[in-house]
C-alpha positions as CSV (number, residue, x, y, z in Angstrom):
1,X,23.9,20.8,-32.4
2,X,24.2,17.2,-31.9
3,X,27.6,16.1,-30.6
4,X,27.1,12.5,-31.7
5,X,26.8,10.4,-35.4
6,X,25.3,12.8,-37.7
7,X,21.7,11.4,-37.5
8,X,19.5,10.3,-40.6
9,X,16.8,13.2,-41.1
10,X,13.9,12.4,-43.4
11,X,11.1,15.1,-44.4
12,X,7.7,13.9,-44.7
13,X,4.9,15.9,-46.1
14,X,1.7,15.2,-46.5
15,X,-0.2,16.6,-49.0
16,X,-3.8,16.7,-50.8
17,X,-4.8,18.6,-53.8
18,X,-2.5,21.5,-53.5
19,X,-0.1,21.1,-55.9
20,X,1.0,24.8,-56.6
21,X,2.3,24.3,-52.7
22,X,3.5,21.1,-52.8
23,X,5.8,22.0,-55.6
24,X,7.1,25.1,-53.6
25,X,7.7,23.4,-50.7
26,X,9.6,20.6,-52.3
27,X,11.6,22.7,-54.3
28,X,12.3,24.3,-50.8
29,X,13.2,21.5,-49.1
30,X,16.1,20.4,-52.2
31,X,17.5,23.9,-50.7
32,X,17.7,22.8,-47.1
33,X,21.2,21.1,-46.2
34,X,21.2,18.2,-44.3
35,X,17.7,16.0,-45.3
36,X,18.5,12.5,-46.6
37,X,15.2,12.1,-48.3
38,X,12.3,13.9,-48.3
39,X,9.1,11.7,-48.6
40,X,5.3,12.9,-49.8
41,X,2.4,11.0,-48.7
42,X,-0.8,12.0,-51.3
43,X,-4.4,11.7,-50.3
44,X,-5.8,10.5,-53.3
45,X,-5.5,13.7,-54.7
46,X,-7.4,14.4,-57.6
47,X,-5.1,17.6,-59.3
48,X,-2.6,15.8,-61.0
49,X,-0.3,15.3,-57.8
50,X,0.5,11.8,-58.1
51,X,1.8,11.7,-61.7
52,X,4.1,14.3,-61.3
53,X,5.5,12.7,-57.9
54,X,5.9,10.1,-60.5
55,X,7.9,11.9,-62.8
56,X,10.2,13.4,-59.8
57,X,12.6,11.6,-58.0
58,X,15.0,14.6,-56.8
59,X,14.9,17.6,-55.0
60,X,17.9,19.6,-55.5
61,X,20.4,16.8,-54.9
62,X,17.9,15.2,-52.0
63,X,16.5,11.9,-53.2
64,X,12.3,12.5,-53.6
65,X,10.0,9.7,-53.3
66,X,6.4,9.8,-53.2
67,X,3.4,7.3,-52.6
68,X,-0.4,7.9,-53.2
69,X,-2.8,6.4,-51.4
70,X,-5.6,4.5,-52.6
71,X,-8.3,7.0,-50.7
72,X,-8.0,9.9,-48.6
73,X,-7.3,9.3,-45.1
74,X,-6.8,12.5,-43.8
75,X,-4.2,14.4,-42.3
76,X,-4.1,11.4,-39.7
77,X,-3.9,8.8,-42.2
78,X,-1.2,10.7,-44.3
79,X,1.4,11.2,-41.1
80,X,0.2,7.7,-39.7
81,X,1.7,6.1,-43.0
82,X,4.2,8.5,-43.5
83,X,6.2,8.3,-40.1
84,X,6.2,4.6,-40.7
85,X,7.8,4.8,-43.8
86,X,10.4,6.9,-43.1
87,X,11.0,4.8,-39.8
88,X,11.3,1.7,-42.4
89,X,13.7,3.9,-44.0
90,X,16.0,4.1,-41.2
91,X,15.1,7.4,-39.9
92,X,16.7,8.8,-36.9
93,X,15.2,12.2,-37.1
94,X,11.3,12.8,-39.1
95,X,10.7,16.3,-39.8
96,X,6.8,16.4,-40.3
97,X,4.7,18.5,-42.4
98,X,1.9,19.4,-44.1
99,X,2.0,20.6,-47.8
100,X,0.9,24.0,-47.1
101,X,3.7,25.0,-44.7
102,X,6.9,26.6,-46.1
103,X,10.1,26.6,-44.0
104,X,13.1,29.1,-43.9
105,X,16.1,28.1,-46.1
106,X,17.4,27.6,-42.1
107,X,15.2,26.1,-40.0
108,X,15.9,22.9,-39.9
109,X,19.8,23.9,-39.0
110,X,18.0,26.4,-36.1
111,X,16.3,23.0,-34.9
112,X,18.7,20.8,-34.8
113,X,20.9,23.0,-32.7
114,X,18.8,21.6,-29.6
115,X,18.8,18.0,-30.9
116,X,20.7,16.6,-28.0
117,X,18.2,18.1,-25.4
118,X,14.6,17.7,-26.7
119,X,12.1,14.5,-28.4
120,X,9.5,16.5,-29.9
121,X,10.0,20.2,-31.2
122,X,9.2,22.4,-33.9
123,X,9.9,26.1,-35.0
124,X,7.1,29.1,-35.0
125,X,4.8,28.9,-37.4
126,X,4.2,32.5,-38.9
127,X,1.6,34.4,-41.5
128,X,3.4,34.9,-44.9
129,X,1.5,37.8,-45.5
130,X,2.5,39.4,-41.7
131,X,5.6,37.1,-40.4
132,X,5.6,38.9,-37.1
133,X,2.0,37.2,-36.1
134,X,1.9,33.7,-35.3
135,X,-0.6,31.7,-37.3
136,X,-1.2,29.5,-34.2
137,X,-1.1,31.7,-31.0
138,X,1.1,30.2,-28.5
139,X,-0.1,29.9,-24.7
140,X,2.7,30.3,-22.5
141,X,3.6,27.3,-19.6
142,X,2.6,28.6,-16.7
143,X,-0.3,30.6,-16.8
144,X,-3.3,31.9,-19.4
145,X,-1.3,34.2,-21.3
146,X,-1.8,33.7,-24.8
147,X,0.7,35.5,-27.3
148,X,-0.2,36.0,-31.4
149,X,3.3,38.5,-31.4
150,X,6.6,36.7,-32.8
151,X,8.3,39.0,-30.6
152,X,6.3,38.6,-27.8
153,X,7.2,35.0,-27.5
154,X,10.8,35.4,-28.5
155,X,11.0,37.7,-25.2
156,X,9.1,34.6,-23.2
157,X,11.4,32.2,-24.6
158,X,14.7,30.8,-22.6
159,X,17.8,30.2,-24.2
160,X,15.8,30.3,-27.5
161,X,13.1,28.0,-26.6
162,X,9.4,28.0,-25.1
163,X,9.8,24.8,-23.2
164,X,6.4,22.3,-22.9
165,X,4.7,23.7,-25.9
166,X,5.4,22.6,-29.8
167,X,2.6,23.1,-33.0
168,X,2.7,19.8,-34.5
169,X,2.6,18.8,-37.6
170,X,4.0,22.0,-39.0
171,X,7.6,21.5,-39.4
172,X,8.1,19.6,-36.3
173,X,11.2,16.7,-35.7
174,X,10.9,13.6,-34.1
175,X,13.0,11.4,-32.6
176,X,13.1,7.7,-33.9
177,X,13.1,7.0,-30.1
178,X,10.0,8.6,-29.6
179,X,8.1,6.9,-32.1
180,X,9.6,4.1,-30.6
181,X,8.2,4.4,-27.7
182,X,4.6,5.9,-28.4
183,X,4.3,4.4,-31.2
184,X,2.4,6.6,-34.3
185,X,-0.5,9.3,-34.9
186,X,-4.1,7.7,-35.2
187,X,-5.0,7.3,-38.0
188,X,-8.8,7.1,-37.1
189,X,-9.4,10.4,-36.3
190,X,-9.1,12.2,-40.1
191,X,-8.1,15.5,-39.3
192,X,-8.2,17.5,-36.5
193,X,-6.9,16.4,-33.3
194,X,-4.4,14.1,-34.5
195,X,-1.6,16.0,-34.1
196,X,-2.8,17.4,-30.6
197,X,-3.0,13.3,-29.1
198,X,0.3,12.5,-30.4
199,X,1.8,15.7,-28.2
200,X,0.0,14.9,-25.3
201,X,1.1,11.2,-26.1
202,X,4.3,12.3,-26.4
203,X,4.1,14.4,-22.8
204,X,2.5,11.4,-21.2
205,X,5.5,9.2,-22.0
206,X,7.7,12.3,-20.3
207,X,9.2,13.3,-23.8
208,X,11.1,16.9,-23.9
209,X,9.2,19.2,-25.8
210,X,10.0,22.6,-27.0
211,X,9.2,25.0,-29.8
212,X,12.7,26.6,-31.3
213,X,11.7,30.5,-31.1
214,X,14.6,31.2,-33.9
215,X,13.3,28.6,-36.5
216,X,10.1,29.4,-38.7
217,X,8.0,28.3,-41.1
218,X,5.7,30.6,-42.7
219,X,2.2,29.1,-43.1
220,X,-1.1,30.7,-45.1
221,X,-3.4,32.8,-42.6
222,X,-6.1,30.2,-40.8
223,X,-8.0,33.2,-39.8
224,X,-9.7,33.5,-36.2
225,X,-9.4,30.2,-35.0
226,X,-11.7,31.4,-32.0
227,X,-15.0,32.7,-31.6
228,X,-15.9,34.6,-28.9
229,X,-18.9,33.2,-26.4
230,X,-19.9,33.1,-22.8
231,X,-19.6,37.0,-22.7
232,X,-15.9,36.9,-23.7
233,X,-15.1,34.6,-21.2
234,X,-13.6,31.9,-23.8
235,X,-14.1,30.7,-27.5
236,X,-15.2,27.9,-29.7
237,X,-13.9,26.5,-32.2
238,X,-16.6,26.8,-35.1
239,X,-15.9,25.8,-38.3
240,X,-18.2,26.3,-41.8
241,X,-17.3,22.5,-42.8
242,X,-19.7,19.7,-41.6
243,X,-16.6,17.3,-42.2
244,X,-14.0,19.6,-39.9
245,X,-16.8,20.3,-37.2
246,X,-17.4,16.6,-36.9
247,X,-14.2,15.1,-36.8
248,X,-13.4,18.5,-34.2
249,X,-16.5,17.5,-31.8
250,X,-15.7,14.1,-31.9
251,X,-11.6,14.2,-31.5
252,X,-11.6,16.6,-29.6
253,X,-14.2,14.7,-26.8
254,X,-12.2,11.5,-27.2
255,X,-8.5,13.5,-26.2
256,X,-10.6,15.5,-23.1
257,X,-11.7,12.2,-22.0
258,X,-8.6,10.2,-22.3
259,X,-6.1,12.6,-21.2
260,X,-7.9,15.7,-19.2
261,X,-10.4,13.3,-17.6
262,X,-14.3,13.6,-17.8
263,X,-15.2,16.5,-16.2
264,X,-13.4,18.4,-18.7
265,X,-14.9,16.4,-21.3
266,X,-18.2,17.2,-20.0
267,X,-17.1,20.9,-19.7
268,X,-16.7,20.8,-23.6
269,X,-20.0,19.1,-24.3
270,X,-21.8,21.9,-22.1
271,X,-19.6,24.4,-24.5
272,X,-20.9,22.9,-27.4
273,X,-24.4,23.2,-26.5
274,X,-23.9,26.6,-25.3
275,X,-22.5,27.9,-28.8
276,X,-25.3,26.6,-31.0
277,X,-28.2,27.6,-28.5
278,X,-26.8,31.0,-27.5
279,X,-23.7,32.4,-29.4
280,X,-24.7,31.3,-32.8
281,X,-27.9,29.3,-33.2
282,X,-28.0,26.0,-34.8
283,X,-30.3,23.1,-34.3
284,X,-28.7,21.3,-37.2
285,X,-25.3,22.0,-36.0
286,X,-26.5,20.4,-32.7
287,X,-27.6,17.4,-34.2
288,X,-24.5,17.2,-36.2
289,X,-22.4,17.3,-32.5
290,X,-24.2,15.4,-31.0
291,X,-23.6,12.5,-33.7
292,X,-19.9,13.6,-33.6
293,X,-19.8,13.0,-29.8
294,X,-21.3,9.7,-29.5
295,X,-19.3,7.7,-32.0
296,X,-16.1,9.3,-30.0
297,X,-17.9,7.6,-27.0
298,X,-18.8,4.8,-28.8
299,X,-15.1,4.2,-30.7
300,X,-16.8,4.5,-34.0
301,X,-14.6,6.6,-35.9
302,X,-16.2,5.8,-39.5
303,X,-19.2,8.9,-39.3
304,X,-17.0,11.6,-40.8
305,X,-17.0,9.7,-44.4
306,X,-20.6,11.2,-45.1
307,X,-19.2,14.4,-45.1
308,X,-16.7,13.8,-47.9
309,X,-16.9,16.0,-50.8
């Protein structure tokens, strides 16, 4: 626990057209000591969300304050807008979410046990419906071991912690210094990605960051996040949305290149090509990357907004 002033925490939680969840998570979060305010960033949505954000302006005894925007700008947008307004609002601590995550009554006190030592950390992120599998497998530092068993990476863990790895944006605290220094998530990229820059961002500037193996927040199933291809040597990403396969081709090229370098961006277009030739046909999912792949190249991050519903 933090030996200094108690710090200002602020929740922000980003939400779009998921009411039923934003209201159980909010109601959650008036149960959690500790928060100073929790804010809620809506995408537009189109369910009612914004008039009863209206109509709330307390969670438990936690003040409650909500802002829609005027279109939907994504997961990026949403945490974009939403760690600069709780910055604005004096924030030492943001704990980040999305509206579909549900935290234990004590995460945030597992989390802030290791507030002195770390800039960027979050809890596990486990299924409801099984919470001893991991909703995002963890691959631990070190080598290619990949673990989907909470117990598994509780036995990796040090003192409580898996060191070097964190599952942004799903209950995951950041330091106002941090944001200081790296400034915040871009907003450009829509979904998908987003979260991944700002961690290697964050590694880039030498931030400390850890996942807290103690803390959870228990998250809807995402289902196989990988498909197998190249005779079960790796997997691909492949998603049945235009809109999510385009903002992953294109994101996902734009964080190789900057950060891994482009051989390994090259290695992804191969990939690419590779899944919708051999592993699972597609000449139209193809095309559809290879649009994705040049506006990355080109800085054009505008393409996705034909594949709005």
């Amino acid at each position: 626990m933090t030996t200094g002033p108690v710090p200002r925490i602020v929740a922000v939680v980003v939400t779009f057209n998921r009411l039923g969840l934003l209201r159980a998570l909010v109601d959650r979060l008036g149960e959690i000591e500790g928060l100073a305010e929790v804010l809620v960033v809506d995408n537009a949505s189109t369910d009612g969300t914004g008039e009863w954000l209206a109509g709330r302006s307390v969670t438990g005894e936690t003040s409650l304050q909500g802002r829609t925007l005027s279109t939907n700008r994504g997961g990026a947008g949403g945490f974009h807008d939403g760690l600069a307004w709780a910055i604005d609002r004096e924030a030492d601590l943001v704990w980040l979410m999305d509206d579909d995550g549900l935290p234990d009554v004590d995460c945030l006190e597992r989390l802030l046990v290791e507030a002195d030592n770390l800039d960027f950390w979050g809890p596990l992120v486990v299924d409801e419906a099984d919470p001893g599998r991991l909703v995002f497998p963890i691959r631990l530092p070190g080598g290619t071991r990949v673990v989907h068993a909470v117990d598994d990476v509780r036995r990796a863990a040090r003192d409580g912690r898996i060191d070097g790895i964190v599952i942004p944006f799903n209950g995951v605290l950041v330091t106002r210094q941090l944001v200081d220094r790296i400034g915040l998530p871009r907003e450009e990229f829509f979904i998908w990605g987003d979260d991944h820059e700002y961690r290697l961002r964050a590694e880039e500037a030498g931030a400390r960051v850890a996942t807290v193996v103690t803390a959870t927040v228990r998250h809807p199933s995402v289902g196989n996040l990988g498909t197998p291809m190249m005779f079960g040597r790796t997997t691909y990403n492949d998603s049945p949305s235009d809109l999510k396969h385009y903002c992953m081709a294109r994101n996902n090229l734009v964080n190789l290149r900057d950060y891994r370098g482009p051989l390994h961006a090259l290695a992804f277009v191969v990939k690419t090509a590779w899944f919708y030739t051999f592993t699972r046909p597609s000449l139209s999912r193809l095309r559809l990357s290879v649009r994705a792949m040049r506006a990355g190249i080109a800085g054009d991050f505008d393409g996705h907004r034909r594949y709005l519903g």
